[in-house]
Structure formats: structure tokens, C-alpha cells
C-alpha positions as a Python dict, from the first residue, in 0.01 Angstrom:
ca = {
    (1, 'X'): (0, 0, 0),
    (2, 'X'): (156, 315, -78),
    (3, 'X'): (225, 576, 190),
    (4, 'X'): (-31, 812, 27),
    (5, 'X'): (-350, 605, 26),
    (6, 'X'): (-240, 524, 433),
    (7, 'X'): (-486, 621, 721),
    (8, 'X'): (-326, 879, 962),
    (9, 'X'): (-302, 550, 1235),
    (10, 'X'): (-135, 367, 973),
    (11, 'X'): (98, 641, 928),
    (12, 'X'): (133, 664, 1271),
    (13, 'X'): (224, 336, 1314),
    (14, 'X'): (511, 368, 1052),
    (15, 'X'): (658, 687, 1186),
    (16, 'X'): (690, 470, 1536),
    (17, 'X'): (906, 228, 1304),
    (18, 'X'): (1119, 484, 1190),
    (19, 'X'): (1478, 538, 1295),
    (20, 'X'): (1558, 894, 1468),
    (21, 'X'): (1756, 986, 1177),
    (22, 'X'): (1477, 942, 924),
    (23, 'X'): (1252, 1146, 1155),
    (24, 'X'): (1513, 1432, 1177),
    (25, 'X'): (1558, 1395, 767),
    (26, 'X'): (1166, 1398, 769),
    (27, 'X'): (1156, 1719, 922),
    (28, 'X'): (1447, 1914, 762),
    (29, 'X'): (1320, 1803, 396),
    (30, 'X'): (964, 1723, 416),
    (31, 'X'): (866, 1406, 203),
    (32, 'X'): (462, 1490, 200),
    (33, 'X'): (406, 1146, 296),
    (34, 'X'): (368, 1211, 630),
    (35, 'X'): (200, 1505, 890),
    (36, 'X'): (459, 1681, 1032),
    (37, 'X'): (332, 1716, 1347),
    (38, 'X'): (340, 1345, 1401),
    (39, 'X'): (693, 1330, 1300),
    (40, 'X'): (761, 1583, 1538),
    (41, 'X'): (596, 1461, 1799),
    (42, 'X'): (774, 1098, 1770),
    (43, 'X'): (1111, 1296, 1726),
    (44, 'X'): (1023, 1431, 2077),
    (45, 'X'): (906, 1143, 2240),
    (46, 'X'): (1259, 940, 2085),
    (47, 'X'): (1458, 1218, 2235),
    (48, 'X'): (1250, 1203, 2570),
    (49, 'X'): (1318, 830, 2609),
    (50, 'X'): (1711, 871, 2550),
    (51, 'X'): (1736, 1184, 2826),
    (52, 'X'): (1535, 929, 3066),
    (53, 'X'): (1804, 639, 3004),
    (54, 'X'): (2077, 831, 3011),
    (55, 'X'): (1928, 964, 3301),
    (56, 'X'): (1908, 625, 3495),
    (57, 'X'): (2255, 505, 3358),
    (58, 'X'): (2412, 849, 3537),
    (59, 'X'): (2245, 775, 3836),
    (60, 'X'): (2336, 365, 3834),
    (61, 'X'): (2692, 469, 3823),
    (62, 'X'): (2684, 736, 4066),
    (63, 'X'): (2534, 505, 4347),
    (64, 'X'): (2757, 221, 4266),
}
């Protein structure tokens, strides 16, 4: 099915798939394919998850 004739889930559902690089590339040079604010908002909720492990990692070491 192409990306075009998608529902907005089903796009949702393919931006989750997407590495953080492609979401960045997504953003910088629009495709079309995809709403940007969804892209955005799984850019930010990538970049969330990495503060919050790097987060616990800092604070694993610092109590060992």
C-alpha cells in the first residue's frame, strides 16, 4: 500500500518504526508522505526516552 492512500493511524504506526535519523531527515526536507506534526511529535518522544536512560545510567553509576 503506498504511503499516500495510508490512514493517519497507519501512518502513525510507521513513523513509530522509523529510525531517529529518518525522523530528523523527515523534518528538515519534508517528504509529503507524512503530517509533520506526528513526526515531530515521535522525534520528541525518541529524544525524551534517550534523556530518561541516560538519566538512569548516570544515576546507576553514581550510586555504585
Amino acid at each position: 500500500m503506498a504511503v499516500t492512500n495510508m490512514s493517519i493511524i497507519e501512518k502513525d504506526d510507521l513513523i513509530k518504526k522509523m529510525p531517529r535519523d529518518s525522523l530528523k531527515e523527515e523534518l528538515r526536507n519534508p517528504s509529503g508522505n507524512f503530517p509533520l506534526f506526528l513526526i515531530a511529535a515521535r522525534l520528541k518522544e525518541v529524544e525524551e526516552m534517550e534523556r530518561d536512560v541516560m538519566a538512569r545510567q548516570a544515576a546507576q553509576q553514581s550510586s555504585t
